[in-house]
C-alpha positions as CSV (number, residue, x, y, z in Angstrom):
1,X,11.1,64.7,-28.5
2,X,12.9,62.3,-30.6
3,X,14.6,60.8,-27.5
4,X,10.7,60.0,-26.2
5,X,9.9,58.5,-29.5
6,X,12.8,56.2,-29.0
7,X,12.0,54.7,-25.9
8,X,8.1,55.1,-26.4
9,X,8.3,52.5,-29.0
10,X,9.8,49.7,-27.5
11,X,7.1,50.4,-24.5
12,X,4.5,50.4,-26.4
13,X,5.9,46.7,-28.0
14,X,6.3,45.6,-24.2
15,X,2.6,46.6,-23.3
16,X,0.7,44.7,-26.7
17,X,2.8,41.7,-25.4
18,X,1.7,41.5,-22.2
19,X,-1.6,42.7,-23.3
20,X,-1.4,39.6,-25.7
21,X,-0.9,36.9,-22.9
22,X,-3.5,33.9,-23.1
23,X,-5.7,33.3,-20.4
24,X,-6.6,30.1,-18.3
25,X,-10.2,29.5,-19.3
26,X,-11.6,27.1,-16.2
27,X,-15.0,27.1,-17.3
28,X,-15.2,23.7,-18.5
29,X,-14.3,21.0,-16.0
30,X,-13.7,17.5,-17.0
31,X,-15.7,14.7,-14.8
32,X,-13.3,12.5,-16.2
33,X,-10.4,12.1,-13.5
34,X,-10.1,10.9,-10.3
35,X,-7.6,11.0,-7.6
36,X,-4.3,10.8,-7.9
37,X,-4.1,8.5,-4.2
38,X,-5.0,4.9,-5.0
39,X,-3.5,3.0,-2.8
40,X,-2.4,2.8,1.3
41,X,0.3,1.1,2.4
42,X,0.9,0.0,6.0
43,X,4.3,-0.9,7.6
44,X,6.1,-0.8,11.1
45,X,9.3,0.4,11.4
46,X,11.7,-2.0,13.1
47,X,12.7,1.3,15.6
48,X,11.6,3.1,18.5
49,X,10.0,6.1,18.1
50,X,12.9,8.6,18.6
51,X,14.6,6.7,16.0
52,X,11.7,6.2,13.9
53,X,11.4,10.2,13.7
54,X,14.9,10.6,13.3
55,X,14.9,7.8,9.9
56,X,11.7,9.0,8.7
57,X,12.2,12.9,8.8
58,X,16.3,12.9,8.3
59,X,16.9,9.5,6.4
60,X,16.9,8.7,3.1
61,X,13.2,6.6,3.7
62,X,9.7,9.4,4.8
63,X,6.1,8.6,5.4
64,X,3.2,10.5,5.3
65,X,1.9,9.3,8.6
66,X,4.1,8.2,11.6
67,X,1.9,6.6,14.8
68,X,3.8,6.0,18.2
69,X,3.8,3.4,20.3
70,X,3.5,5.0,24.2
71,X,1.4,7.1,23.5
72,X,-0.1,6.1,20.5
73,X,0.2,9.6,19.1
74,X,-0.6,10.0,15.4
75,X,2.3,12.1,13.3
76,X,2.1,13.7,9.7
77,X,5.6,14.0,8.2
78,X,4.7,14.6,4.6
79,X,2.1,16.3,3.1
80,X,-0.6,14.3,1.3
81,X,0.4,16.0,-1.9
82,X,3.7,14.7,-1.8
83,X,5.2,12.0,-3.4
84,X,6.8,10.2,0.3
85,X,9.8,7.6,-0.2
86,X,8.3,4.6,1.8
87,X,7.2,1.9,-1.0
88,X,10.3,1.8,-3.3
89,X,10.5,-1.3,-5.8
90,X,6.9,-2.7,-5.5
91,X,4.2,-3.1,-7.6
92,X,0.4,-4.6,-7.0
93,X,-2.9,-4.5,-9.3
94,X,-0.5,-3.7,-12.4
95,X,0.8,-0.3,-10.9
96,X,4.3,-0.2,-10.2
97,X,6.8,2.2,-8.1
98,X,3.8,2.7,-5.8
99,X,4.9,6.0,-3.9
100,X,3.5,8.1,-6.6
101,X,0.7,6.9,-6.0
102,X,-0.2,5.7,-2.7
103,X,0.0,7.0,1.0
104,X,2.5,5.7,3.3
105,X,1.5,5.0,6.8
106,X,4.4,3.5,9.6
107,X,3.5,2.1,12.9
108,X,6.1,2.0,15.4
109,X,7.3,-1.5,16.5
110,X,10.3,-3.6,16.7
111,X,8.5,-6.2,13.9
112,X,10.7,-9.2,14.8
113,X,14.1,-10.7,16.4
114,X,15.4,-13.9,16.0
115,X,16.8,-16.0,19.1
116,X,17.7,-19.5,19.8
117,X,13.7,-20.8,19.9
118,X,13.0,-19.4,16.4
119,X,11.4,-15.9,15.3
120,X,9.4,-13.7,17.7
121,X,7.1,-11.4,16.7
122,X,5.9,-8.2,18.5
123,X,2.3,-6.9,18.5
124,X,0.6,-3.9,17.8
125,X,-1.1,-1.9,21.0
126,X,-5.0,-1.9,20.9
127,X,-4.2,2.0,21.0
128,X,-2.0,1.7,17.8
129,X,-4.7,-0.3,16.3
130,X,-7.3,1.9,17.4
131,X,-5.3,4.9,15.9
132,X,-4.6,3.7,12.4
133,X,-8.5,2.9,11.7
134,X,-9.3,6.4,12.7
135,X,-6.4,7.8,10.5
136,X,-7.9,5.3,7.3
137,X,-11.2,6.4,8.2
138,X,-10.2,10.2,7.9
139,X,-8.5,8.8,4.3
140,X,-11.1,7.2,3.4
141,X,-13.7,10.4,4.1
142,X,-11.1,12.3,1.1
143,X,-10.2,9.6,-1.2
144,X,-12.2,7.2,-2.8
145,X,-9.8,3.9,-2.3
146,X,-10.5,0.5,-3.3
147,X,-10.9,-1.7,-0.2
148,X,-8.1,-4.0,-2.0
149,X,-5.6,-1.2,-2.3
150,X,-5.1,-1.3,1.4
151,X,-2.3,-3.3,1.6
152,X,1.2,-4.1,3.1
153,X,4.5,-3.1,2.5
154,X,4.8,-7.2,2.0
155,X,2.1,-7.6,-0.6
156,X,3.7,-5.5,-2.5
157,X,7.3,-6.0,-2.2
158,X,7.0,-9.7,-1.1
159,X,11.0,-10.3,-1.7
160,X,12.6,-7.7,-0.1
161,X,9.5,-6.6,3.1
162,X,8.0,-9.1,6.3
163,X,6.1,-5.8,7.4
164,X,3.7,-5.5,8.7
165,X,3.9,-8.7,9.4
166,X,1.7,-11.5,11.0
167,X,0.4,-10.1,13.7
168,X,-1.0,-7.5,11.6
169,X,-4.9,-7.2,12.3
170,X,-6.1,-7.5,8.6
171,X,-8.8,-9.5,9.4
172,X,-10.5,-6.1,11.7
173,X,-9.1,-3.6,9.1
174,X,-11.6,-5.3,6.5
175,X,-14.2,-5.2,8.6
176,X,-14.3,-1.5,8.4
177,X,-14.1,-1.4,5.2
178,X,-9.7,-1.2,4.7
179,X,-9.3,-4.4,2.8
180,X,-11.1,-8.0,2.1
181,X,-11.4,-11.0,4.0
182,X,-13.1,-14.5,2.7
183,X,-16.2,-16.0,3.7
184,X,-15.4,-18.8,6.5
185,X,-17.8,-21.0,4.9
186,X,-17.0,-20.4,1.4
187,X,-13.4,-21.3,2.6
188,X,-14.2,-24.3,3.9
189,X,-16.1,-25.4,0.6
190,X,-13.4,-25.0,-1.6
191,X,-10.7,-26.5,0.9
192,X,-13.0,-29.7,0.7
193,X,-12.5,-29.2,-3.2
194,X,-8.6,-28.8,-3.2
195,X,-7.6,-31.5,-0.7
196,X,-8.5,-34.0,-3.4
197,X,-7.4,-32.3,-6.5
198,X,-4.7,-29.5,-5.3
199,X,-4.8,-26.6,-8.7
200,X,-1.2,-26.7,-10.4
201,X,1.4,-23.5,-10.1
202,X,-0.3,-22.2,-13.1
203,X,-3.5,-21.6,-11.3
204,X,-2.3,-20.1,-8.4
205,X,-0.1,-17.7,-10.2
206,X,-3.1,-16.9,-12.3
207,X,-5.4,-16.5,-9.7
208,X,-2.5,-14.4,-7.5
209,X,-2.3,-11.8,-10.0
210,X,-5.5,-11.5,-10.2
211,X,-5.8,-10.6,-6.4
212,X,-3.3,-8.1,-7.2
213,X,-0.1,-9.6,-6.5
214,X,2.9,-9.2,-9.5
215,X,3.9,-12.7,-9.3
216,X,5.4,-14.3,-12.8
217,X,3.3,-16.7,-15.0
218,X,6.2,-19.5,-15.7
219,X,4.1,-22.2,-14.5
220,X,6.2,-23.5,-12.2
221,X,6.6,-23.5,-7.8
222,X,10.4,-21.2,-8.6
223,X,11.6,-19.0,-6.3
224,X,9.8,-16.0,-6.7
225,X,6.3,-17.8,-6.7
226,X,6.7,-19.0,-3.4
227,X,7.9,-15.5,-1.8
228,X,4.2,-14.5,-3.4
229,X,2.6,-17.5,-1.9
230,X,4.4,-16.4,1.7
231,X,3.2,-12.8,1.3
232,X,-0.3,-13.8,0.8
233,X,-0.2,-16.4,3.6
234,X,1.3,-13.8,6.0
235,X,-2.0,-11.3,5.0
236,X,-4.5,-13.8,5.0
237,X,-3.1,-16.9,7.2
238,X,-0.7,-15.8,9.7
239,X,-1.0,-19.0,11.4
240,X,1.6,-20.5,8.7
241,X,3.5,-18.4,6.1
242,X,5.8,-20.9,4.6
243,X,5.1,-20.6,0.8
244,X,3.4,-23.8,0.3
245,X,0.8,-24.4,-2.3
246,X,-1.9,-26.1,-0.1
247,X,-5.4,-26.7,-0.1
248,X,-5.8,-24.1,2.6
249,X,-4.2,-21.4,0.7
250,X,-6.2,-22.3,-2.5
251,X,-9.7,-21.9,-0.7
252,X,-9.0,-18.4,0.4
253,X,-7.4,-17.3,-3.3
254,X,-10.5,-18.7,-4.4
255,X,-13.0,-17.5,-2.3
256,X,-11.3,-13.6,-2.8
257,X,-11.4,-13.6,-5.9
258,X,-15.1,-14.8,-6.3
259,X,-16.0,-11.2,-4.2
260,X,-17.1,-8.7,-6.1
């Protein structure tokens, strides 16, 4: 009897501790969040598809979506959920080490070579194209994105990334809705403007941050500024990239940032 008493005891302690646990009350939901996905970035992967797999799923580099080339087959390597390792060092709108916070999507393409007439880029398939706006539209259907948080690996690491590159049809992605694009006319308005009175570096840098581009606020044309400057070009006028403060340039900075 005694020996049931002594283990009876310490049972009995057990039980009102669990007994004693709290509970999870979910009655109350906050309206006051929103998803943790805020951005998509797009790049191409400078490899074939078999290596492209092989980098992306083995590598020290992922994505959450992988599309091919022949066929243009669409490929999930990482769970939405997950954090993937496809932005690195970047930073746009004010966020910064963007793959906590965005989806990573690569196309397959060889992006560039350099030869003895000067850079040549390659383009995307009408399939490939055709296959990322049905992927952003399924995104889009479960996350409630910004259309100027669809952006490049470039815009967003404009010293170290050229992808997606030129060639990349922004112009088409913001016609569905995945990104901005200027109004011609409004363009050309504000080109007539800046050909006679070109806005200093302070200007641009201002009005470059506020597009969403991390670009420092020295005042001056130094190295950094113009990387920017090239980034932007590359998104919004393919046709020349240098990283020259012109007129041209200035219009469409001006004319995005007057969209609401």
């Amino acid at each position: 009897m005694k020996l049931l008493r002594y283990f009876a005891a310490p049972l009995l302690i057990l039980l009102a501790a669990c007994s004693s646990e709290p509970k999870i009350d979910k009655s109350f939901p906050s309206a006051n969040h929103d998803s943790r996905i805020q951005f998509v970035v797009m790049h191409y992967t400078s490899a074939s598809l078999p290596r492209s797999l092989a980098l992306l799923t083995h590598g020290e580099v992922s994505a959450h979506y992988l599309i091919g080339d022949n066929p243009p087959t669409l490929y999930q390597l990482v769970d939405e959920n997950q954090r993937a390792w496809h932005a690195g060092e970047s930073e746009w709108a004010g966020r910064t080490w963007l793959n906590s916070s965005s989806l990573g999507i690569e196309i397959v393409s060889p992006g560039y070579t350099d030869g003895p007439n000067g850079r040549v880029w390659y383009p995307y398939t009408e399939g490939q194209i055709n296959s990322l706006i049905y992927l952003l539209k399924d995104i889009r259907s479960r996350y409630k994105i910004d259309p100027r948080n669809y952006v490049g690996h470039s815009d967003i690491a404009p010293l170290r990334k050229l992808d997606p590159g030129p060639l990349f049809p922004w112009k088409r992605l913001a016609q569905e809705g995945f990104g901005i694009w200027p109004d011609a006319n409004e363009v050309a308005r504000y080109k007539a403007r800046f050909d006679v009175n070109l806005p200093s570096a302070t200007w641009f840098q201002q009005q470059l941050a506020q597009l969403g581009y991390a670009v420092p606020q020295t005042g001056e044309f130094d190295v950094t500024t113009v990387h920017v400057i090239a980034a932007f070009q590359m998104h919004y006028r393919p046709e020349r990239f240098d990283g020259s403060a012109d007129a041209q340039s200035a219009a469409i900075l001006q004319a995005l940032n007057n969209m609401k």
